[in-house]
N, C-alpha and C positions, 0 to 999 in steps of 0.2 A: 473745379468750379462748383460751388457750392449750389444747388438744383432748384433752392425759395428764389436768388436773385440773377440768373443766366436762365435768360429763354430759348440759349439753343435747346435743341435734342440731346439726351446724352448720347446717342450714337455720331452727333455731326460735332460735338466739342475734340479740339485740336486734340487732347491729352487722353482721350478716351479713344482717338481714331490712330494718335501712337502708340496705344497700349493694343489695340487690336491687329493691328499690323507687325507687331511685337511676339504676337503671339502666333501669327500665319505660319505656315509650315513652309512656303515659299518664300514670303520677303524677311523671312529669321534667319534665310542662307545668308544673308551679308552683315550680320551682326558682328561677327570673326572674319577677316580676311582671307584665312586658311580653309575652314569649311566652305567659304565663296569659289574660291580657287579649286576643292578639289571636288565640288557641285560641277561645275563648271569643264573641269578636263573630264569627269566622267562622258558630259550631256556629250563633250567634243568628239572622244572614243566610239561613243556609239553613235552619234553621227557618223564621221567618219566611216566605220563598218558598214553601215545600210550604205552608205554613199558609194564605195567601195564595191561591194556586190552589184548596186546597179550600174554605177561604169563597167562593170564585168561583163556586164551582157552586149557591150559591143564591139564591133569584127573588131574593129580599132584597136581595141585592148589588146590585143595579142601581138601585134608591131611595137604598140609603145607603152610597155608598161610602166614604165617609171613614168613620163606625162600622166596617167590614170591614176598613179598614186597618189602623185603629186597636185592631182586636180582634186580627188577626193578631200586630201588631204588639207586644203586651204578653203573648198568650199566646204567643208564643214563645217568651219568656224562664224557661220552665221546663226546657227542654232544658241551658239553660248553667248553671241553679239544681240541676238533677239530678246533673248535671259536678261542680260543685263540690262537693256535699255527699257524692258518691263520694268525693273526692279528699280531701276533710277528714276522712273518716271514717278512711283509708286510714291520711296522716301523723297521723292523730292515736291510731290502734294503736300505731305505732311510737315516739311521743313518749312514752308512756305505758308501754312498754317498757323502753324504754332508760332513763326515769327511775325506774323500780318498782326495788324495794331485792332484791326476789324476781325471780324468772324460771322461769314456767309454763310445762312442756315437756311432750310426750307422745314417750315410748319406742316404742314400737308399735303402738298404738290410743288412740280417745277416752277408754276407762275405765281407763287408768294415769295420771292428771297426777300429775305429779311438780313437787317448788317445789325449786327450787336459792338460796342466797341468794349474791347476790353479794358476791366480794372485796372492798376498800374501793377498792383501784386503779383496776377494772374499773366500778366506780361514780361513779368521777370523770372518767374516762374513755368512759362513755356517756352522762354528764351536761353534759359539755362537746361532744358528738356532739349533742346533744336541742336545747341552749341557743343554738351555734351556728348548726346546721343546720337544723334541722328547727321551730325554733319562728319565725324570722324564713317559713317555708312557710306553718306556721298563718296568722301573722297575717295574711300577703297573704290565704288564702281566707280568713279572717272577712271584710276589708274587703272583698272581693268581693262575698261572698256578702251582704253588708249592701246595697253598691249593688245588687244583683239585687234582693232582696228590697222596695229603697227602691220603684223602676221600676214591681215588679210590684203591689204595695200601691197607687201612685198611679194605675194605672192600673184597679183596682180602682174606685177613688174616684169616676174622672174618669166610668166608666160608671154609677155607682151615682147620682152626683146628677148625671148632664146624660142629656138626651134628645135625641138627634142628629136 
């Protein structure tokens, strides 16, 4: 956006707020679906381990240890399901942005928003930004967040009708 004829801020223009989230050191994990993945089984592992230790401290644990595994084990996947639905929330501001025909800015507080419509260039131009970049981000954390979600459901399951 050229700064003599766009009266956002350059910090609130769509293509500047993708460049800076581009560059974050947390929502750059999803740029690769591989680094997302192995961010991700890290955060899980070390969940898991704190989780682990503290079901260890009760009597319980020592009758049923595989249920305390296995409980650790599943609730810890809320840590990397938390991750991701930060990180979706995040690029999917920005996809939502760059593809809006308008552009929502504040001059100097909450109580002036101002709507700018965008030029038709600049629209094709952040639309090819969105389509490109940022929606092949989505998709990876939907299907993440679906396997997360699959894990934790089944694990749901598996406690709701077995008795260990």
């Amino acid at each position: 956006m050229s700064e003599s004829k766009c009266p956002v801020p350059k910090e609130q223009q769509p293509t500047n707020e993708f460049i800076e989230l581009s560059k974050s050191i947390i929502f750059s994990w999803p740029k690769t679906k591989k680094s997302l993945i192995t961010v991700l089984i890290k955060f899980w592992i070390g969940t898991f381990v704190i989780f682990l230790v503290i079901s260890s401290g009760s009597i319980y644990f020592k009758t049923s240890t595989l249920k305390y595994i296995l409980l650790s084990f599943f609730s810890s996947l809320s840590i990397p399901f938390l991750i991701s639905i930060r990180l979706y929330l995040g690029w999917n501001h920005v996809f939502r942005r760059l593809t809006s025909e308008r552009v929502e800015y504040e001059e100097s507080g909450w109580y002036d928003g101002q709507v700018w419509i965008k030029p038709l260039f600049l629209k094709e131009k952040e639309s090819l930004i969105a389509s490109i970049e940022v929606k092949p981000i989505l998709k990876n954390l939907i299907q993440i967040f679906s396997i997360i979600s699959v894990l934790g459901l089944s694990g749901i399951l598996l406690f709701q009708y077995n008795n260990f």
